[in-house]
C-alpha positions in Angstrom: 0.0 0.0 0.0 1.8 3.5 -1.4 1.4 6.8 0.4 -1.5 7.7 -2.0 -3.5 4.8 -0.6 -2.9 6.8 2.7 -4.8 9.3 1.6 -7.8 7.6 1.0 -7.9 5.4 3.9 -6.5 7.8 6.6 -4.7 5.2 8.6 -1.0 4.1 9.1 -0.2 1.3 11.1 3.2 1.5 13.2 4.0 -1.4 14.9 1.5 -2.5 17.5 0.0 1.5 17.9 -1.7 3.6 15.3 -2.6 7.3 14.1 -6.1 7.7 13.1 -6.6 10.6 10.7 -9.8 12.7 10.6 -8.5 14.3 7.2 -8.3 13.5 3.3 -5.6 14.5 0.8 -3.1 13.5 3.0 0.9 13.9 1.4 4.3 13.3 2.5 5.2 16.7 1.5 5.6 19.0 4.2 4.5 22.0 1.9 1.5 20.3 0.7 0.7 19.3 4.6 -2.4 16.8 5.6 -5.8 18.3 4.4 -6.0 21.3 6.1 -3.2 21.2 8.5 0.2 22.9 7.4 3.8 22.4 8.8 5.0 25.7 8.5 8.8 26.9 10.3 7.0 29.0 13.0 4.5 26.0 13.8 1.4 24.3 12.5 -1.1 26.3 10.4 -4.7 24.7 10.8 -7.2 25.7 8.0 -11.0 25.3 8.8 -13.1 24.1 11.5 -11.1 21.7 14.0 -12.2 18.9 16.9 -9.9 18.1 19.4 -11.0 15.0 21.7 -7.7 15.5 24.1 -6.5 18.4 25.8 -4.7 20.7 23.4 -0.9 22.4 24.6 0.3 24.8 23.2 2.6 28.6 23.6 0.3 30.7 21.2 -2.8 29.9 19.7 -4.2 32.8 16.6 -6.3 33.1 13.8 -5.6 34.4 10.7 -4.7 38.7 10.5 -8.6 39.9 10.1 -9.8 36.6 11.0 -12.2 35.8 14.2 -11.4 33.1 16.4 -13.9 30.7 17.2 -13.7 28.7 20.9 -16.6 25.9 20.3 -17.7 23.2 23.0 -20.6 21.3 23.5 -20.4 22.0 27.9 -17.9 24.6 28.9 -15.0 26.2 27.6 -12.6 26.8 30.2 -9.0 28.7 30.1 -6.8 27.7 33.2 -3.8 29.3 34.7 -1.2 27.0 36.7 1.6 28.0 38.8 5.3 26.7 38.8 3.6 23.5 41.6 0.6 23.3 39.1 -1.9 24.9 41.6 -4.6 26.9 39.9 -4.0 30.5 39.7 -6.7 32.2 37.4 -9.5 30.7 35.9 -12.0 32.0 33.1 -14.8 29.4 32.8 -18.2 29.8 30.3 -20.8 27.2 30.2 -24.1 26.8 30.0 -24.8 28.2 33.2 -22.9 32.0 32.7 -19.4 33.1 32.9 -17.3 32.7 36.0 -13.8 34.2 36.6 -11.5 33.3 39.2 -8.5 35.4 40.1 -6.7 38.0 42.8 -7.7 40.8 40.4 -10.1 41.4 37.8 -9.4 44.8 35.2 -11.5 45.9 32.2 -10.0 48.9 30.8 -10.9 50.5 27.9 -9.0 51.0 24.2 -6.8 53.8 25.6 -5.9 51.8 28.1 -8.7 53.7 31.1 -9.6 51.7 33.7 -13.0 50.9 33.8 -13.5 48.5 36.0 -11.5 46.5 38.6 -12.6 44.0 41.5 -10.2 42.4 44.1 -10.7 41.3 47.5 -10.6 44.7 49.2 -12.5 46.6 46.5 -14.3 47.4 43.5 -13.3 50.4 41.6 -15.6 51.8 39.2 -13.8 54.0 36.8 -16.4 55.2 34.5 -17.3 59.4 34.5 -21.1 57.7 35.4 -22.2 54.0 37.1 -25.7 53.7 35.6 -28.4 51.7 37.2 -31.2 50.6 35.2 -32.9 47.9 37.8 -36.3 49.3 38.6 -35.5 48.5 42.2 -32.3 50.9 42.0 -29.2 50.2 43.9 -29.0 48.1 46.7 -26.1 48.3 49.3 -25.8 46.3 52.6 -23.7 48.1 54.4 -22.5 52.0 53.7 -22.2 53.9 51.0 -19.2 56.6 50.3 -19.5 58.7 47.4 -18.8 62.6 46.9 -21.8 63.3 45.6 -25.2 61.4 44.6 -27.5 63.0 41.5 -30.2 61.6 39.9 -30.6 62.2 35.9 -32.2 65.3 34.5 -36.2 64.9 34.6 -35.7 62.3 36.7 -36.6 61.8 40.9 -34.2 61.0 43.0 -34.7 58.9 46.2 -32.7 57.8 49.0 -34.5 54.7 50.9 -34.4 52.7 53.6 -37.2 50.3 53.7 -37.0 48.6 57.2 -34.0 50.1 58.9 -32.9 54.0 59.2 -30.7 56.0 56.7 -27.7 57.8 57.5 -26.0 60.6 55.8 -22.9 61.7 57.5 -20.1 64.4 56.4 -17.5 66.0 58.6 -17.8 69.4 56.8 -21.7 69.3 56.3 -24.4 67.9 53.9 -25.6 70.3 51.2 -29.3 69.2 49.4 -30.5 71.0 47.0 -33.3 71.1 44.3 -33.0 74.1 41.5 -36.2 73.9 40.0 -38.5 72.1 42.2 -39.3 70.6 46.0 -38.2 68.8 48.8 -39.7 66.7 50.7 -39.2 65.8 54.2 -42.3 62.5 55.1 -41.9 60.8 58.4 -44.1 58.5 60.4 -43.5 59.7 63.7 -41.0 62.3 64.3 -38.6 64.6 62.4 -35.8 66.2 64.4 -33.7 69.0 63.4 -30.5 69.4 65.7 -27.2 71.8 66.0 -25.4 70.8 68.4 -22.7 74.2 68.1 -24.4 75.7 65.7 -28.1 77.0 64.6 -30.9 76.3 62.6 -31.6 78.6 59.5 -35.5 79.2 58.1 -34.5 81.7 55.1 -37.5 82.0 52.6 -40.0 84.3 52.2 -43.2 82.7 53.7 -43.0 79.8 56.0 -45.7 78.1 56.6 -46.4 75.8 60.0 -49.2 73.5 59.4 -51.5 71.8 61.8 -50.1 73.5 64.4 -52.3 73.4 67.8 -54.3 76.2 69.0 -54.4 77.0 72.3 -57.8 77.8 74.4 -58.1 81.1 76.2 -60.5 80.8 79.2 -63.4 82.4 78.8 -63.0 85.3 81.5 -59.8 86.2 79.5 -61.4 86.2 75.8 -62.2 89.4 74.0 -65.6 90.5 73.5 -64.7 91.8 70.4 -65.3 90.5 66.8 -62.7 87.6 66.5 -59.7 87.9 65.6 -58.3 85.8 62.4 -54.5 86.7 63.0 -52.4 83.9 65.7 -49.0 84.6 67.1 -47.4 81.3 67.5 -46.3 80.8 70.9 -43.7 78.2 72.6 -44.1 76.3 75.4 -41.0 75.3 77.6 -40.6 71.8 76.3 -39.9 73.0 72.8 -43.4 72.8 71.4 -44.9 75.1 69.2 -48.7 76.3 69.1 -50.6 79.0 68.2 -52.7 81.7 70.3 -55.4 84.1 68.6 -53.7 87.4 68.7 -54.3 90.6 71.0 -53.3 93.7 71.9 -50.9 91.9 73.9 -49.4 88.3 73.5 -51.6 85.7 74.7 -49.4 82.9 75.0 -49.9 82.9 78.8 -53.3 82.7 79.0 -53.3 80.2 75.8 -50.6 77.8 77.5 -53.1 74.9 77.8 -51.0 73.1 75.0 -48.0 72.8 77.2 -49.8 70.9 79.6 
């Protein structure tokens, strides 16, 4: 049987083993290589779609300049990284299941070479101008949160949330909110404190209203005859409360102090 016999069979028997080849057109000539496989001085040059049923070793592995290069399996693909005592160092695994990466650090950075992203066991660095969040739910964060500033997009709400448990907002040189062209709101079940502990507390606008404030009761030997009266001073009673007493020629917080009881 001649070498072109080879070629049609794809079989050659060497002693007791044997070398099964998936491949026609198969030629002693190194130029003319075995089907689509070329021996070529910088290595072997493999034209077309490939199956390898054994693990594959190899320095480099590249497809053709302008060429994609296609990673098929049937389970997982799976790229490992051993050290110099063969213990796993970094791992990139895809299946069916998603994508899993195993590592000390992982870095996307973008053409230029910005760093985009990075993860590692003491932090994860964003480094995008924006992080955009597109769950309807927003962000969720277990523990805090550090960040130099917090804005929502233009048009859009933003809200700060704490479902079950308080929320926090703490700054060593003060806490700044502020809405340009519309409101905010301040809702609270039971009670809203504001507290200085050095300092003081500023009202500056030009009408603030108090509403639902109490109104104290004058006695009745103490109330006017008079038509009554449809203007309140608003009075405050020793514990800090605040109410409000039908105005007089005088103040009638005294006689209106029923409140503070």
């Amino acid at each position: 049987m001649g070498w072109s016999d080879l070629g049609r069979c794809g079989a050659v028997a060497a002693g007791e083993s044997s070398l099964s080849l998936k491949m026609v057109s198969f030629s002693i000539n190194l130029r003319d290589g075995m089907g689509n496989l070329r021996i070529t001085d910088k290595g072997l040059k493999l034209e077309g779609d490939s199956e390898f049923l054994q693990p594959l070793y190899a320095k480099e592995i590249q497809s053709k300049p302008g060429r994609p290069l296609f990673l098929q399996s049937s389970r997982n693909v799976s790229v490992n990284i051993l050290g110099s005592n063969n213990q796993l160092l970094t791992q990139l695994v895809t299946g069916a299941h998603g994508f899993k990466a195993q590592g000390k650090m992982f870095e996307v950075k973008s053409t230029s070479g910005k760093l985009l992203f990075s993860a590692d066991e003491q932090e994860v660095v964003v480094g995008a101008e924006r992080l955009r969040v597109m769950g309807a739910e927003g962000a969720v964060f277990s523990k805090s949160v550090e960040t130099p500033h917090v804005r929502a997009e233009p048009s859009k709400e933003l809200r700060l949330e704490s479902p079950t448990r308080s929320l926090i907002m703490e700054a060593p040189k003060g806490i700044q909110i502020l809405a340009e062209a519309g409101d905010i709101q301040a809702i609270c079940r039971n009670e809203l404190r504001l507290e200085s502990k050095d300092g003081e507390i500023s009202l500056d606008a030009r009408r603030i209203r108090l509403m639902r404030l109490p109104e104290g009761k004058a006695s009745t030997s103490s109330s006017s005859s008079g038509t009554r009266q449809t203007v309140y001073e608003v009075c405050v009673c020793p514990n800090g409360r605040l109410f409000l007493s039908q105005a007089g020629t005088g103040s009638t917080c005294q006689i209106s102090n029923s409140v503070c009881l």
